[in-house]
N, CA, C and O atoms as CSV, one atom per row, in Angstrom:
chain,resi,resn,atom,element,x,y,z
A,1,UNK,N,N,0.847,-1.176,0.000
A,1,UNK,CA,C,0.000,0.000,0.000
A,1,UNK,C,C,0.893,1.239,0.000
A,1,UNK,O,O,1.771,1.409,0.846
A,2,UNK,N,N,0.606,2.170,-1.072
A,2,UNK,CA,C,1.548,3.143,-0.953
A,2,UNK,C,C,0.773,4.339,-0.129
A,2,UNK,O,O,-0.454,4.242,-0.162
A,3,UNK,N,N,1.337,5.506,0.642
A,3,UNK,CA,C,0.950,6.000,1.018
A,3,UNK,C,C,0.358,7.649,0.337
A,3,UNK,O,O,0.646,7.660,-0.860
A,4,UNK,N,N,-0.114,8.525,0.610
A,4,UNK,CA,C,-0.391,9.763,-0.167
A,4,UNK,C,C,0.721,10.636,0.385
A,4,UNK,O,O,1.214,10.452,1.498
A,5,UNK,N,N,1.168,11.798,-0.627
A,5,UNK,CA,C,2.167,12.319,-0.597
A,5,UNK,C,C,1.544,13.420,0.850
A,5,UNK,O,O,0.344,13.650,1.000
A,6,UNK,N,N,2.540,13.930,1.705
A,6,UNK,CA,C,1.615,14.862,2.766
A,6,UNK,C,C,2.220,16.247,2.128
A,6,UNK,O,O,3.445,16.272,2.013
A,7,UNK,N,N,1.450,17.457,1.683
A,7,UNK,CA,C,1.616,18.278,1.058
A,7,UNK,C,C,1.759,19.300,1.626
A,7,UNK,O,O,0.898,19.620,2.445
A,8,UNK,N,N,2.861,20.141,1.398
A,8,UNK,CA,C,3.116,21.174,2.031
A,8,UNK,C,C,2.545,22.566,2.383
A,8,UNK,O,O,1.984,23.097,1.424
A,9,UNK,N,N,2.552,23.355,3.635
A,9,UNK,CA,C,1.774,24.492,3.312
A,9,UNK,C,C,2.473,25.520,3.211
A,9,UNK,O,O,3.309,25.840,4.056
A,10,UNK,N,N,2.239,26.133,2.228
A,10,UNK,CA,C,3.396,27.909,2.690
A,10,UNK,C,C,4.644,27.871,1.948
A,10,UNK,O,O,4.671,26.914,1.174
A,11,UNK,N,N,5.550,28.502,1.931
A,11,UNK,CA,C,6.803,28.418,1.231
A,11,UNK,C,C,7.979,27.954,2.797
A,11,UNK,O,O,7.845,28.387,3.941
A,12,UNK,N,N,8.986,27.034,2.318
A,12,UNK,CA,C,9.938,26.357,3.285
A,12,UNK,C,C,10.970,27.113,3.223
A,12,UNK,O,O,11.218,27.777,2.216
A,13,UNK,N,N,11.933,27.122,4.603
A,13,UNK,CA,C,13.096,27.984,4.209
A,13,UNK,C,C,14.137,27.053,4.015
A,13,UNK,O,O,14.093,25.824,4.055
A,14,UNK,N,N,15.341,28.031,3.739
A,14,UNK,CA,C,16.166,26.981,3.318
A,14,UNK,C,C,17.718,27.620,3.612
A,14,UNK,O,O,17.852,28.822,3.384
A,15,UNK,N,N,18.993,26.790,4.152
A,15,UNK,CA,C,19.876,27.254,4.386
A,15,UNK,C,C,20.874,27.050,2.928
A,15,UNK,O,O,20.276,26.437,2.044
A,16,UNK,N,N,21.747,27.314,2.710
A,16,UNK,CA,C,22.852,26.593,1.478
A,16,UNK,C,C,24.137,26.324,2.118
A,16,UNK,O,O,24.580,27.251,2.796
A,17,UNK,N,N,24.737,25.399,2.057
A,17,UNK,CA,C,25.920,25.775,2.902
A,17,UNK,C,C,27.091,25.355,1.579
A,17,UNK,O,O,27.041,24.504,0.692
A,18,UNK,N,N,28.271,26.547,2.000
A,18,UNK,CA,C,29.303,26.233,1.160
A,18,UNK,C,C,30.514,25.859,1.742
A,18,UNK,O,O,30.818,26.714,2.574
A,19,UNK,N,N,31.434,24.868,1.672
A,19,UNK,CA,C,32.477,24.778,2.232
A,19,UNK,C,C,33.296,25.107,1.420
A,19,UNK,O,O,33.026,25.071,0.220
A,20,UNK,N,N,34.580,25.534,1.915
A,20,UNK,CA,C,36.085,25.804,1.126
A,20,UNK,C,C,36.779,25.693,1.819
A,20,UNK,O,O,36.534,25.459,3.003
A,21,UNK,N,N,38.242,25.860,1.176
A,21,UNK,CA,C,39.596,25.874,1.816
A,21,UNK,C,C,40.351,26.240,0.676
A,21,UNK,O,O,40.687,25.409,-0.167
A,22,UNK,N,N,40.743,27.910,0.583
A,22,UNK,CA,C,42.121,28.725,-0.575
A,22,UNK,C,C,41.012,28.383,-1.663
A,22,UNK,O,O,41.457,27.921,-2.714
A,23,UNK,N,N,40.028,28.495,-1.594
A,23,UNK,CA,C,39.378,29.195,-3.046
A,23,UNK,C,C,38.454,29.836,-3.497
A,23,UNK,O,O,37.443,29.418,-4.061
A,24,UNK,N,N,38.849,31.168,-3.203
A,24,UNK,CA,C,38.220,32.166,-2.797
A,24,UNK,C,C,37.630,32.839,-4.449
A,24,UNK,O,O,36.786,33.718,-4.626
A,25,UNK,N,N,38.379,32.103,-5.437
A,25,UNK,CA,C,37.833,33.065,-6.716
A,25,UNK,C,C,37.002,31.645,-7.196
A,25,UNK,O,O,36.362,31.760,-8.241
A,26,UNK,N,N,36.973,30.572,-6.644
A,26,UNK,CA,C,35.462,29.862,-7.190
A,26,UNK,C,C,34.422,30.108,-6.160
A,26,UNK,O,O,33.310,29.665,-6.447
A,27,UNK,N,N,34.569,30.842,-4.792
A,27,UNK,CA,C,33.360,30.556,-4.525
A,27,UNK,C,C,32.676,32.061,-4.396
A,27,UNK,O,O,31.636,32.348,-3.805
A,28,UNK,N,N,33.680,33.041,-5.216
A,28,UNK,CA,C,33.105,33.976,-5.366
A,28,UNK,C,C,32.212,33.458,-6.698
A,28,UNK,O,O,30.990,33.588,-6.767
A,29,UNK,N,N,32.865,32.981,-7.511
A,29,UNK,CA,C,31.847,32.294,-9.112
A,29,UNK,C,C,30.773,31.884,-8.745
A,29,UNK,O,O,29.743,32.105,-9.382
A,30,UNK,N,N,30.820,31.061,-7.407
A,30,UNK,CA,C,29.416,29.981,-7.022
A,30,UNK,C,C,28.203,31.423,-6.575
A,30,UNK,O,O,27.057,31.624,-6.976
A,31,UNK,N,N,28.919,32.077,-5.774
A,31,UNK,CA,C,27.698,32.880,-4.699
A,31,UNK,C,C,27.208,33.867,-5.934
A,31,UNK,O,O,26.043,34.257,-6.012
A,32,UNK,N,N,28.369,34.273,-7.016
A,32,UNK,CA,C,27.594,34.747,-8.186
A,32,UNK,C,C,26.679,34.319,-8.964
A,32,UNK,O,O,26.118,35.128,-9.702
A,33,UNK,N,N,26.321,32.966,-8.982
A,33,UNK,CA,C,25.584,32.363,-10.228
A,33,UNK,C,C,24.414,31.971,-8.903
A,33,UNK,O,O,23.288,32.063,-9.392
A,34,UNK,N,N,24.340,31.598,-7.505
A,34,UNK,CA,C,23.276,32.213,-6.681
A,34,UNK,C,C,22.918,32.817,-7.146
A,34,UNK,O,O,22.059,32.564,-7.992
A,35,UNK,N,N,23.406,34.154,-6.854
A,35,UNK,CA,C,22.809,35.202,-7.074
A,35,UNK,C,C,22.294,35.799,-8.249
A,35,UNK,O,O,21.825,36.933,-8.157
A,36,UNK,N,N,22.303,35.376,-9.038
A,36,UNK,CA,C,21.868,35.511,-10.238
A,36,UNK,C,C,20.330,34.792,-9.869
A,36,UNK,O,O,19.422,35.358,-10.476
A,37,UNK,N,N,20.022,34.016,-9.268
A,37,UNK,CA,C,19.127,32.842,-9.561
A,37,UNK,C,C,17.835,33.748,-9.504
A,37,UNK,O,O,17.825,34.974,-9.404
A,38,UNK,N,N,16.489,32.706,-9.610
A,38,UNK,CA,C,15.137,33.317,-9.428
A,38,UNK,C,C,14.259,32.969,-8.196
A,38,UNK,O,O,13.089,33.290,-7.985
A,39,UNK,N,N,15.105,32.237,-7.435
A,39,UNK,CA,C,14.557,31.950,-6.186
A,39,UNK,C,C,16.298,32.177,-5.074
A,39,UNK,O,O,17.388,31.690,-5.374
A,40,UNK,N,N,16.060,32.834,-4.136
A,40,UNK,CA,C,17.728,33.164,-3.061
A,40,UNK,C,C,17.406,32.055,-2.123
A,40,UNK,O,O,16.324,32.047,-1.536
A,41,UNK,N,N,17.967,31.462,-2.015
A,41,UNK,CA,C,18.404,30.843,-0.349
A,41,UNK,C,C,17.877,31.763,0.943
A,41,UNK,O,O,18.573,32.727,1.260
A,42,UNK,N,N,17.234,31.612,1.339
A,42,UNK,CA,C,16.573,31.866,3.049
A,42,UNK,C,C,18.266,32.782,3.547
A,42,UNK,O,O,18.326,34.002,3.699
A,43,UNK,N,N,19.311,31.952,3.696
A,43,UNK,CA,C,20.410,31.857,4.091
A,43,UNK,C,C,21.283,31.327,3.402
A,43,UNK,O,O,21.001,30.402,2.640
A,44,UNK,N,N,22.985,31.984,3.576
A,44,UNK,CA,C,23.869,31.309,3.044
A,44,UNK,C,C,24.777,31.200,4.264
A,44,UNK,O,O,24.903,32.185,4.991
A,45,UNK,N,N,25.237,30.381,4.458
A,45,UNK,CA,C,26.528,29.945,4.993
A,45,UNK,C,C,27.463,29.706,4.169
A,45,UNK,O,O,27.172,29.098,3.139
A,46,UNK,N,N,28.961,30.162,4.429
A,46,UNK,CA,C,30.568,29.868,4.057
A,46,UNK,C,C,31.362,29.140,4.966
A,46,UNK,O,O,31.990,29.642,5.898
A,47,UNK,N,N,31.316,27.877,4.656
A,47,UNK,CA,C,31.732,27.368,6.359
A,47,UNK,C,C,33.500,26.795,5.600
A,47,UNK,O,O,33.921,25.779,5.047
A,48,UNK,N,N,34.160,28.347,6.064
A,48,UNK,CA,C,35.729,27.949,5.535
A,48,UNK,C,C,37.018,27.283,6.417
A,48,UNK,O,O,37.159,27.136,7.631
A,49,UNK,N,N,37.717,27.016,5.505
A,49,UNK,CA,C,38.926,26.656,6.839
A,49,UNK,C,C,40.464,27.169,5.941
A,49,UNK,O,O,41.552,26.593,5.937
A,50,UNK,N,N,40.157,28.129,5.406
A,50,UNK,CA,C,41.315,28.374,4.339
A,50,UNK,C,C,42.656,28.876,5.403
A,50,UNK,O,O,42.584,28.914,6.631
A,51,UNK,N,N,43.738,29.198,4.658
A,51,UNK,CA,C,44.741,29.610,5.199
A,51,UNK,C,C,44.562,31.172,6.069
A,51,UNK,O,O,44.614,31.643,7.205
A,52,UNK,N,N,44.316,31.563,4.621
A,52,UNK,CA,C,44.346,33.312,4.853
A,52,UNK,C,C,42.841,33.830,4.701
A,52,UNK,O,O,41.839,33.157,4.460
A,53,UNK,N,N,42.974,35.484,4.949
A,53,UNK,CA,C,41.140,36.164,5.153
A,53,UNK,C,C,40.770,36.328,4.230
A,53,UNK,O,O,39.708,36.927,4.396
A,54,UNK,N,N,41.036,36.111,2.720
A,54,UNK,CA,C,40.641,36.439,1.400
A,54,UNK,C,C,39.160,36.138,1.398
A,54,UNK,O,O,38.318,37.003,1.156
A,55,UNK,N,N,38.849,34.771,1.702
A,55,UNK,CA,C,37.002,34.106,1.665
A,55,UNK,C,C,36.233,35.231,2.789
A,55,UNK,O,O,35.126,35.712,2.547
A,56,UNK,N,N,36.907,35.502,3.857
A,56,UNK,CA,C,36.153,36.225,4.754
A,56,UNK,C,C,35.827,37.453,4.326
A,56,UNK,O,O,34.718,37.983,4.382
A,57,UNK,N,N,37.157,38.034,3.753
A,57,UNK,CA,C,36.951,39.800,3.364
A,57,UNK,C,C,35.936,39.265,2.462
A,57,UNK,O,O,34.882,39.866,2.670
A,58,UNK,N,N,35.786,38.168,1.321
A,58,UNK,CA,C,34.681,38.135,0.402
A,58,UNK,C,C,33.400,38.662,0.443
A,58,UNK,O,O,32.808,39.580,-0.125
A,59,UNK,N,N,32.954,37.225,1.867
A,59,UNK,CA,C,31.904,37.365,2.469
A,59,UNK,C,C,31.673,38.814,2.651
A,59,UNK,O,O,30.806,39.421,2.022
A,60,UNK,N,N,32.337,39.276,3.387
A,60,UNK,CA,C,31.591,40.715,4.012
A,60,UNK,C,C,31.589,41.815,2.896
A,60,UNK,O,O,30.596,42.529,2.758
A,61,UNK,N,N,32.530,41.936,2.216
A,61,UNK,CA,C,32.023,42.497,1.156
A,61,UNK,C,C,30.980,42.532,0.522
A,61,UNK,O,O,30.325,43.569,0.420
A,62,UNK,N,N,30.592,41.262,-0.089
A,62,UNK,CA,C,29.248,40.794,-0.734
A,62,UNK,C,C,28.006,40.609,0.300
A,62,UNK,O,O,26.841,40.556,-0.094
A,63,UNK,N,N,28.298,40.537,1.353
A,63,UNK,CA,C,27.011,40.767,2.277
A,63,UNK,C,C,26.680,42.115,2.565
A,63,UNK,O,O,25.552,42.086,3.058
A,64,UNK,N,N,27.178,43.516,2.493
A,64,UNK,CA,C,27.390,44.278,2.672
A,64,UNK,C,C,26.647,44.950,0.864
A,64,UNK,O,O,25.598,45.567,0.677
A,65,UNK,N,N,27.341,44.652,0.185
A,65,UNK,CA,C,26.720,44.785,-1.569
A,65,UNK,C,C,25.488,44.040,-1.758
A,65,UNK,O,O,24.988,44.409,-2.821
A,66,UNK,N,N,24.543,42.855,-1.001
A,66,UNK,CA,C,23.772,42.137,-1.599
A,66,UNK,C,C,23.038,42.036,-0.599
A,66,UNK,O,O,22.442,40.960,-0.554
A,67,UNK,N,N,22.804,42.849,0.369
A,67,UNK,CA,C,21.448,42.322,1.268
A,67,UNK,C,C,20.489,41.738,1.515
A,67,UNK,O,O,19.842,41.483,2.530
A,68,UNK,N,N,20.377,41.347,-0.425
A,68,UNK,CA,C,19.203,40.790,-0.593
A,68,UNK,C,C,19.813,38.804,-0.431
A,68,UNK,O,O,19.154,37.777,-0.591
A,69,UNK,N,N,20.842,38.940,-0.175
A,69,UNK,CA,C,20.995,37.517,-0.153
A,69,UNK,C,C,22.041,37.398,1.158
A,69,UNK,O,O,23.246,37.648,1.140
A,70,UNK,N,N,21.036,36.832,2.582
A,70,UNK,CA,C,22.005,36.925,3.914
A,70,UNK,C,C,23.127,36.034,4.067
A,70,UNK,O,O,23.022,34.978,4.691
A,71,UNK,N,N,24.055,36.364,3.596
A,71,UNK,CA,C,25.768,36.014,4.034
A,71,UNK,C,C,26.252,35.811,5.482
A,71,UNK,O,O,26.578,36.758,6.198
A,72,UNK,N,N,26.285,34.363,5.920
A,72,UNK,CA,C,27.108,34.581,7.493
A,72,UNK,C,C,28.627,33.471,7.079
A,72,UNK,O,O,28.655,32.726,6.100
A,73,UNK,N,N,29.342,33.568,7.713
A,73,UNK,CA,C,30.527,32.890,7.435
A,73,UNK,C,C,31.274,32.378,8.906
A,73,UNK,O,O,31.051,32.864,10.015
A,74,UNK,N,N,32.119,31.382,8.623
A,74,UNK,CA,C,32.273,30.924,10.145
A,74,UNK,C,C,33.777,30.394,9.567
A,74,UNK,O,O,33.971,30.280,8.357
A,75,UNK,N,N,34.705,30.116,10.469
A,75,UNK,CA,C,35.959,29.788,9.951
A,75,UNK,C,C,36.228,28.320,10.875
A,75,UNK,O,O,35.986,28.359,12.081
A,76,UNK,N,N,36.590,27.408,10.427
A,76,UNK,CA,C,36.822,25.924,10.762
A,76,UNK,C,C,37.818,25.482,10.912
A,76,UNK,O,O,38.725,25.930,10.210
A,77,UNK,N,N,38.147,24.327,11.954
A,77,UNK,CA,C,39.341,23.601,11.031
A,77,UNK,C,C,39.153,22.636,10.019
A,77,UNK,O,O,37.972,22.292,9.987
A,78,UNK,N,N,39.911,22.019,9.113
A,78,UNK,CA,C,40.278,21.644,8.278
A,78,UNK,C,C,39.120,20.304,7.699
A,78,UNK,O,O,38.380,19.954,8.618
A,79,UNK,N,N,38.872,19.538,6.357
A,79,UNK,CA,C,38.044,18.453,6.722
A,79,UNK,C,C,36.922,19.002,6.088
A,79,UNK,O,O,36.532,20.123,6.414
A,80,UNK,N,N,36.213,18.185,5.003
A,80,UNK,CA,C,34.899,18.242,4.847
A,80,UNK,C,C,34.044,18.021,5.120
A,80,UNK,O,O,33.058,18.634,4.712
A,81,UNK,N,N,33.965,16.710,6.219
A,81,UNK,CA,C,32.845,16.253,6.714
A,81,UNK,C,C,32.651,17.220,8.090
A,81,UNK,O,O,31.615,17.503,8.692
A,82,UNK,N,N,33.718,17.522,8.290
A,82,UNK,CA,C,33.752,18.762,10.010
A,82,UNK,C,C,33.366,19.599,9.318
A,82,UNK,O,O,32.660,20.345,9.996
A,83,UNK,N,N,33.451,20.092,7.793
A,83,UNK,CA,C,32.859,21.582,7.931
A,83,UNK,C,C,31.658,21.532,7.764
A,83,UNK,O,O,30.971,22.387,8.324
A,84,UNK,N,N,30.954,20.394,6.846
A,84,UNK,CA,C,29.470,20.076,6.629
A,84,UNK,C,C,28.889,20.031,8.012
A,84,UNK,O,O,27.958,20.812,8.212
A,85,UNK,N,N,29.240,19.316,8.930
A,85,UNK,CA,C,28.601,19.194,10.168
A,85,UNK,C,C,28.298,20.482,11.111
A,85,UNK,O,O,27.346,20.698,11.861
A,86,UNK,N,N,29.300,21.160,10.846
A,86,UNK,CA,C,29.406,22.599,10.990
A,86,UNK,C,C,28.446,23.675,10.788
A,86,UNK,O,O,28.046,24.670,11.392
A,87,UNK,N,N,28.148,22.791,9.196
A,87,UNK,CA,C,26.996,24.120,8.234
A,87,UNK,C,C,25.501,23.540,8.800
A,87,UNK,O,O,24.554,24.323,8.875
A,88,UNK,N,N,25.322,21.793,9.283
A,88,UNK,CA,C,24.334,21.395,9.768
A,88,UNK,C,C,23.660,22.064,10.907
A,88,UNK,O,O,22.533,22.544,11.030
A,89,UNK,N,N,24.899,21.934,11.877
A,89,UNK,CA,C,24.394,23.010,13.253
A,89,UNK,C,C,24.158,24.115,13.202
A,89,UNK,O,O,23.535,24.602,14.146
A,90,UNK,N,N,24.586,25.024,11.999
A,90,UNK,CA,C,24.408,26.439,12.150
A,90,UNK,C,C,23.637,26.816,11.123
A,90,UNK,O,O,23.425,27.975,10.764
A,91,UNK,N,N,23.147,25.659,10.570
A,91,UNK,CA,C,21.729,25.612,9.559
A,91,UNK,C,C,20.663,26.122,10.309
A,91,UNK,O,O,20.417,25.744,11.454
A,92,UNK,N,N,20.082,26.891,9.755
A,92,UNK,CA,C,18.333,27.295,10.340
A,92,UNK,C,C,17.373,27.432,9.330
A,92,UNK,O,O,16.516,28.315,9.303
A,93,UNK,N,N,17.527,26.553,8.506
A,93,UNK,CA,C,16.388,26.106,7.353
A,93,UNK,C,C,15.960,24.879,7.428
A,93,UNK,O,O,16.695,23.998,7.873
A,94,UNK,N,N,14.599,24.604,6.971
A,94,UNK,CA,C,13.936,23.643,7.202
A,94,UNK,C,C,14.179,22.875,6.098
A,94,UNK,O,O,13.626,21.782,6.215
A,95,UNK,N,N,14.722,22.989,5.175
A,95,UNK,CA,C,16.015,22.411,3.921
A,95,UNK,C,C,17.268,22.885,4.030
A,95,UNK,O,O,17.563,24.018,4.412
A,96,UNK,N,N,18.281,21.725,3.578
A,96,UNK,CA,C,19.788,22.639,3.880
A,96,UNK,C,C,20.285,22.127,2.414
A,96,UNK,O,O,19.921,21.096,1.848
A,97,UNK,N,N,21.261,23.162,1.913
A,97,UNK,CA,C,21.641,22.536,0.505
A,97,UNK,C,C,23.436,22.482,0.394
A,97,UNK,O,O,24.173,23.395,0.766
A,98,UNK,N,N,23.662,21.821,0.089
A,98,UNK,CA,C,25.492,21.390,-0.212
A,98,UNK,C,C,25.622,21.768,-1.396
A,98,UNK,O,O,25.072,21.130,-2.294
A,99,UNK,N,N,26.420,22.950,-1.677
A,99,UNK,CA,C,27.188,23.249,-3.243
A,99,UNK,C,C,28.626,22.967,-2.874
A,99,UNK,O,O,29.027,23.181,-1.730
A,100,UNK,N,N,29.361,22.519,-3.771
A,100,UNK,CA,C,30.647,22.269,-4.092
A,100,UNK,C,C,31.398,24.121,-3.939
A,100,UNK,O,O,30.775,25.057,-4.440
A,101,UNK,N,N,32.376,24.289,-3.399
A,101,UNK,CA,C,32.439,25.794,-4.002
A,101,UNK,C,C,32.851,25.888,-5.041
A,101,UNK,O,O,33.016,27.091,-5.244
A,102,UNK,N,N,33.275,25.059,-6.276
A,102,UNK,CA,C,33.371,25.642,-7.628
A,102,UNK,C,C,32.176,25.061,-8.514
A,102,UNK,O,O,32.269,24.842,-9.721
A,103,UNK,N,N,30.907,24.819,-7.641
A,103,UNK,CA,C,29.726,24.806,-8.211
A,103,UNK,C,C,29.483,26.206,-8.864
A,103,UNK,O,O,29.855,27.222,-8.277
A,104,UNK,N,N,28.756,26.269,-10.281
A,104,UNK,CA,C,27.906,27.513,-10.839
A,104,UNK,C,C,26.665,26.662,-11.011
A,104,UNK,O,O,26.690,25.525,-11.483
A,105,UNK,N,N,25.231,27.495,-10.461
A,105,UNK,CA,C,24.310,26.744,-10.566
A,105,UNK,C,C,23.804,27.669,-11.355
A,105,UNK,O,O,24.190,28.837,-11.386
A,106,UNK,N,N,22.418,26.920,-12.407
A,106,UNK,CA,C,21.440,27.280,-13.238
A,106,UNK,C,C,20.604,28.316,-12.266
A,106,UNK,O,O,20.501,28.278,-11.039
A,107,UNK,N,N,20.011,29.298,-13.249
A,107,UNK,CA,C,18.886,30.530,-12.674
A,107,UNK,C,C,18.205,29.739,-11.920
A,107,UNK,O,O,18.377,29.913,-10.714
A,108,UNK,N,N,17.292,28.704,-12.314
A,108,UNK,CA,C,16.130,28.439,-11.652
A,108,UNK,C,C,16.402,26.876,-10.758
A,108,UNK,O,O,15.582,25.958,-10.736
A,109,UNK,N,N,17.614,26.869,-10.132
A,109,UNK,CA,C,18.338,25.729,-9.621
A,109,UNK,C,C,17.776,25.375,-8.282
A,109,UNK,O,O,17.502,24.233,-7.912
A,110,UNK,N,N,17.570,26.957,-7.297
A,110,UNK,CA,C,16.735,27.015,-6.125
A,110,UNK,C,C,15.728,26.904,-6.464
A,110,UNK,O,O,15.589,25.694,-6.643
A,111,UNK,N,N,14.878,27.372,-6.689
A,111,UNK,CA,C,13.072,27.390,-7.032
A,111,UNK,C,C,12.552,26.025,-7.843
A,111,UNK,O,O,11.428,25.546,-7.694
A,112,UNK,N,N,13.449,25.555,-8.615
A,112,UNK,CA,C,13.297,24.117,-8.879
A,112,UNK,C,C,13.418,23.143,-7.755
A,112,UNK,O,O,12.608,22.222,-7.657
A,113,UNK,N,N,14.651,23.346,-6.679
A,113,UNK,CA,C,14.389,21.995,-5.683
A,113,UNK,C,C,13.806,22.557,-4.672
A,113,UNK,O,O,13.834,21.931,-3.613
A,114,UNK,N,N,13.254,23.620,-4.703
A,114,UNK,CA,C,12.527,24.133,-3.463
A,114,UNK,C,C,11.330,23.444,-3.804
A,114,UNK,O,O,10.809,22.609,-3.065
A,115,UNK,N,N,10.844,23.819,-5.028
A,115,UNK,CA,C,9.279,23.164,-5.339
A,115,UNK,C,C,9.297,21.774,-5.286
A,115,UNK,O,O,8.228,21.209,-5.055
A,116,UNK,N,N,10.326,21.097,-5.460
A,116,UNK,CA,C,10.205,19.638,-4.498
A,116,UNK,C,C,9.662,19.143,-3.867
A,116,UNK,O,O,8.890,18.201,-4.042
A,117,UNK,N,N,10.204,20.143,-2.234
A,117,UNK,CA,C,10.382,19.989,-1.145
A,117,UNK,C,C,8.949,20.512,-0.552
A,117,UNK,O,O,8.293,19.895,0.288
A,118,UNK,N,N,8.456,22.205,-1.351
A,118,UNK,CA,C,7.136,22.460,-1.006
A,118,UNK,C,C,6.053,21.772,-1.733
A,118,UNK,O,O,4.871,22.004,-1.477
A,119,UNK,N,N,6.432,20.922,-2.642
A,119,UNK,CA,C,4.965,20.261,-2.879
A,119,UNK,C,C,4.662,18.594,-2.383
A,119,UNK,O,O,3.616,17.959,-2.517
A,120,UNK,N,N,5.711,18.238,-1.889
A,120,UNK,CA,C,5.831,16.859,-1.155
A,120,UNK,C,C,6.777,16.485,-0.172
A,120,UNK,O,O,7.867,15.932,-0.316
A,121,UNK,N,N,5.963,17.024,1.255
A,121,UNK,CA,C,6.775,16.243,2.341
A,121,UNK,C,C,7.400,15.230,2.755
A,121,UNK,O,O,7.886,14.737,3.773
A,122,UNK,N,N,7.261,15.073,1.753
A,122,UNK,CA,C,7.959,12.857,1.498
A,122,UNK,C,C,9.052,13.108,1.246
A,122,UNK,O,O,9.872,12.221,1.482
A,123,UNK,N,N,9.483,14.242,0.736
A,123,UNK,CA,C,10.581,14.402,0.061
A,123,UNK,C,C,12.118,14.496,0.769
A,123,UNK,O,O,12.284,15.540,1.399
A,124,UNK,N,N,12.868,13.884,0.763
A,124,UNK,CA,C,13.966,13.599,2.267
A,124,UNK,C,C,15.206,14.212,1.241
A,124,UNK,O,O,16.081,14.685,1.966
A,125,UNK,N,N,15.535,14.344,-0.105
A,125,UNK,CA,C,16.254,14.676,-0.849
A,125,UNK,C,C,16.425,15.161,-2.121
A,125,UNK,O,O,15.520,14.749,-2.846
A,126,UNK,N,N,17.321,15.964,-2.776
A,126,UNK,CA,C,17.334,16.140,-3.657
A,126,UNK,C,C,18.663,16.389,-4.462
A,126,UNK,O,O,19.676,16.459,-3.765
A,127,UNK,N,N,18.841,16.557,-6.028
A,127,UNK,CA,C,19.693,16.939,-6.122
A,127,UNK,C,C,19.341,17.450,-7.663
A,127,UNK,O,O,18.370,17.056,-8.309
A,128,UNK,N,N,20.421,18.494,-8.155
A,128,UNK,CA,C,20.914,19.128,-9.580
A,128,UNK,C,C,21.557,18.000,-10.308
A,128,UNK,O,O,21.926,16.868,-9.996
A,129,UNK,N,N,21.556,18.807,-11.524
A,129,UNK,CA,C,22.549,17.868,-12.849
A,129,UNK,C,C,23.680,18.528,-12.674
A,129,UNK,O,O,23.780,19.754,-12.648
A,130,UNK,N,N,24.716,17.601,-12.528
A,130,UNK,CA,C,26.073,18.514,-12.996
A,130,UNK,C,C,26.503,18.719,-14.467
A,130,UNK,O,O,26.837,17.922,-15.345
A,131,UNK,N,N,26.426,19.553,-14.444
A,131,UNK,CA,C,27.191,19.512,-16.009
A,131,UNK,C,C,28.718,20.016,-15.980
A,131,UNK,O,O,29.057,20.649,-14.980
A,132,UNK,N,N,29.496,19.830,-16.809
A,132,UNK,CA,C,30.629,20.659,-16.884
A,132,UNK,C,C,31.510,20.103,-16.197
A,132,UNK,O,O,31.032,19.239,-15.463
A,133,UNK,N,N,32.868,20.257,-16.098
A,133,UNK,CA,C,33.985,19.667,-15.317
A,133,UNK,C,C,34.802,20.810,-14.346
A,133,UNK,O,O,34.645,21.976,-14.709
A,134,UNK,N,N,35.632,20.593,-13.184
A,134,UNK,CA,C,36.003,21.502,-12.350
A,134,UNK,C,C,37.711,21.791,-13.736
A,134,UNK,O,O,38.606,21.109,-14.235
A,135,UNK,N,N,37.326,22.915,-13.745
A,135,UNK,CA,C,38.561,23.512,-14.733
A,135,UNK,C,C,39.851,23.760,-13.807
A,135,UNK,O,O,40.800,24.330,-14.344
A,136,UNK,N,N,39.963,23.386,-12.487
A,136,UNK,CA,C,41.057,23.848,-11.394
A,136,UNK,C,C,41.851,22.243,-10.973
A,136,UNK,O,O,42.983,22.047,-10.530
A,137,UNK,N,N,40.785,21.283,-11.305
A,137,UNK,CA,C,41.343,20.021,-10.769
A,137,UNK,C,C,42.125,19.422,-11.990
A,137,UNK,O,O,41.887,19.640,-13.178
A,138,UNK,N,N,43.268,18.492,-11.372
A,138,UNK,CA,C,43.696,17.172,-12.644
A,138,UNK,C,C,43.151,16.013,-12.361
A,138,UNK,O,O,43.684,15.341,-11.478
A,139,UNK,N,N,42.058,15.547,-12.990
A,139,UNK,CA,C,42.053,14.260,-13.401
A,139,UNK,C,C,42.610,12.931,-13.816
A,139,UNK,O,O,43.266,12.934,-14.857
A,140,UNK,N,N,42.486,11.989,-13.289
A,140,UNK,CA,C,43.328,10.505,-13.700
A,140,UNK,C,C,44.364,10.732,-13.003
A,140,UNK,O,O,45.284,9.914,-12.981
């Protein structure tokens, strides 16, 4: 017996969290192609552990230029799964989303998995298409 989908009411919020470490000119690319989008993130988190303040001065810069999209940033040690866990606890959306920081996402990338999430509470996950390859990494 399958069950009926339980349907959402209202619009859901949603956190994004980005991790890095020294790469501060892809995840300025990523929070740009956000921002571009047709639906913003509730919240963004930068949950970094880089060497130097380059990602931080970012942040505040662009939170400071973009109000319309809330920027908080937190500095870590080292480790992806410590910084994800990181962006979990200091998540305050009732969805949380993982971009790569040399992710560029499509305009309608939020408002597509948001409507997911607001039209079926069943919904425990989601994800984008990747397209494209990281132009910074070597392969093989």
């Amino acid at each position: 017996m399958t069950s009926s989908p339980l349907h959402a009411v209202g619009r859901l919020t949603d956190t994004l969290v980005i991790c890095t470490r020294n790469r501060v000119i892809d995840v300025e690319r990523c929070l740009a192609s956000v921002m571009s989008g047709t639906r913003l993130p509730a919240n963004v988190l930068i949950v970094d552990s880089s060497d130097g303040a380059e990602t931080e001065e970012l942040v505040e810069g662009l939170a400071s230029l973009a109000p319309q999209l809330p920027l908080a940033y937190v500095h870590t040690a080292p480790g992806l799964p410590y910084q994800r866990n990181c962006g979990i606890k200091l998540a305050n959306g009732e969805v949380i989303h993982f971009l790569d920081d040399d992710a560029v996402v499509a305009p309608r990338y939020f408002e597509r998995l948001m409507a997911l999430f607001e039209e079926d509470l069943n919904v425990g996950g989601a994800t984008g298409v990747i397209e494209g390859v990281n132009r910074n990494r070597r392969h093989g």
